[in-house]
C-alpha positions in Angstrom: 20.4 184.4 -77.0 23.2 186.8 -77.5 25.2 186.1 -80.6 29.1 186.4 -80.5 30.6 187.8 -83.2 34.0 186.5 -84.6 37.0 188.7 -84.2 38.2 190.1 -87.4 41.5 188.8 -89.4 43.0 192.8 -89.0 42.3 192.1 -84.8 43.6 188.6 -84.8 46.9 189.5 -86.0 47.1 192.5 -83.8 46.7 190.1 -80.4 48.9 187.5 -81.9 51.5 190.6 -82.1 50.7 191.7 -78.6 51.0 188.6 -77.5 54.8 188.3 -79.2 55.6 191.4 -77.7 54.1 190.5 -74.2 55.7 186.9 -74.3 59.3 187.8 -76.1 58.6 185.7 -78.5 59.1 187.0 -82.7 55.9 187.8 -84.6 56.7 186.0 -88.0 52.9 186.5 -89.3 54.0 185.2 -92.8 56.3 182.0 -91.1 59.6 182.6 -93.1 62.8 180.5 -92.2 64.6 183.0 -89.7 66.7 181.6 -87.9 65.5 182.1 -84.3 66.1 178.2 -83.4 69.0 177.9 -83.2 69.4 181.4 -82.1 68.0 180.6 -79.0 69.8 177.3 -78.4 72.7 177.5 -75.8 76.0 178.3 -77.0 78.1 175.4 -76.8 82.3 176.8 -77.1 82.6 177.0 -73.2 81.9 173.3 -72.9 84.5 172.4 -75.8 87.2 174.8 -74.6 86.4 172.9 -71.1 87.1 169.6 -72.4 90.4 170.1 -73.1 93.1 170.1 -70.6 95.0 173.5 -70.0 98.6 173.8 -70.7 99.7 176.1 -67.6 103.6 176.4 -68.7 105.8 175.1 -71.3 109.8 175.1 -71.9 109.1 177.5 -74.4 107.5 180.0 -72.3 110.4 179.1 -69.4 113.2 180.1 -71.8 111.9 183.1 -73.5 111.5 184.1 -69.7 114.6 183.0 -68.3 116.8 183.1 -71.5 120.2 183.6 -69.4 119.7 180.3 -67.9 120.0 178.9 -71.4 117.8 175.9 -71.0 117.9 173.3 -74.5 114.6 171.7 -75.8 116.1 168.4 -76.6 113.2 167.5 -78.5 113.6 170.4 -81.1 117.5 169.9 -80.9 116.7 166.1 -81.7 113.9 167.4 -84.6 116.7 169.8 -85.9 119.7 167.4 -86.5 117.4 164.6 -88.2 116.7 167.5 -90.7 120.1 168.2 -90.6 120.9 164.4 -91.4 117.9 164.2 -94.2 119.5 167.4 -96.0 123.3 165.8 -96.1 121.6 162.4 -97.6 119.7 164.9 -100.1 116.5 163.7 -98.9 115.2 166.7 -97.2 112.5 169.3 -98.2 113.1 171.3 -101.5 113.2 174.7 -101.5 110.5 177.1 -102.3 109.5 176.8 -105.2 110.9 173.7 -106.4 108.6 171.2 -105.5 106.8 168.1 -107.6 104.6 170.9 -108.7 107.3 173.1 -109.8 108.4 170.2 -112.4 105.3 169.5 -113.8 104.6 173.0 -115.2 107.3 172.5 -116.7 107.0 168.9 -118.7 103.6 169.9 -120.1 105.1 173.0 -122.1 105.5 171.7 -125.4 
């Protein structure tokens, strides 16, 4: 009977190697974390960017075009006078600068 001598440790990791190279696979001999999971895992943006419908033209885009035909958003003319109407009553934003947070910087200065 022939006896079959075991490969050695230095041969074993020179197949497994081979075989990483042959396969496209990573040799990671020592098995650190790298990464290669979810490397390989399919990229998911063009199924999100899919889902969601696409706006083809807007009134926006129409009047920046066409800005001698002197078409009015009445949504933004509507937005624009309730600001208008919040300022009057003194109710509208402050200016910069002169916020809540503004005023308490100053109370805790003693």
């Amino acid at each position: 009977m022939a006896s079959i001598s075991t490969p050695s440790k230095m041969r074993l990791a020179q197949l497994a190697q081979l075989s990483a190279k042959i396969f496209n696979n990573i040799y990671n001999p020592t098995g650190e974390r790298t990464g290669n999971k979810i490397l390989r895992k399919r990229l998911i943006g063009s199924t999100v960017t899919e889902w969601y419908p696409k706006r083809i033209i807007t009134l926006r885009k129409i009047t920046d075009t066409f800005p001698d035909m002197k078409l009015i958003n009445q949504e933004e003319k509507l937005r624009l006078e309730e600001i208008a109407k919040r300022k009057k009553r003194g109710k509208g934003a402050p200016k910069k600068g002169q916020g809540k947070r503004a005023s308490l910087g100053t109370k805790k200065k003693k």
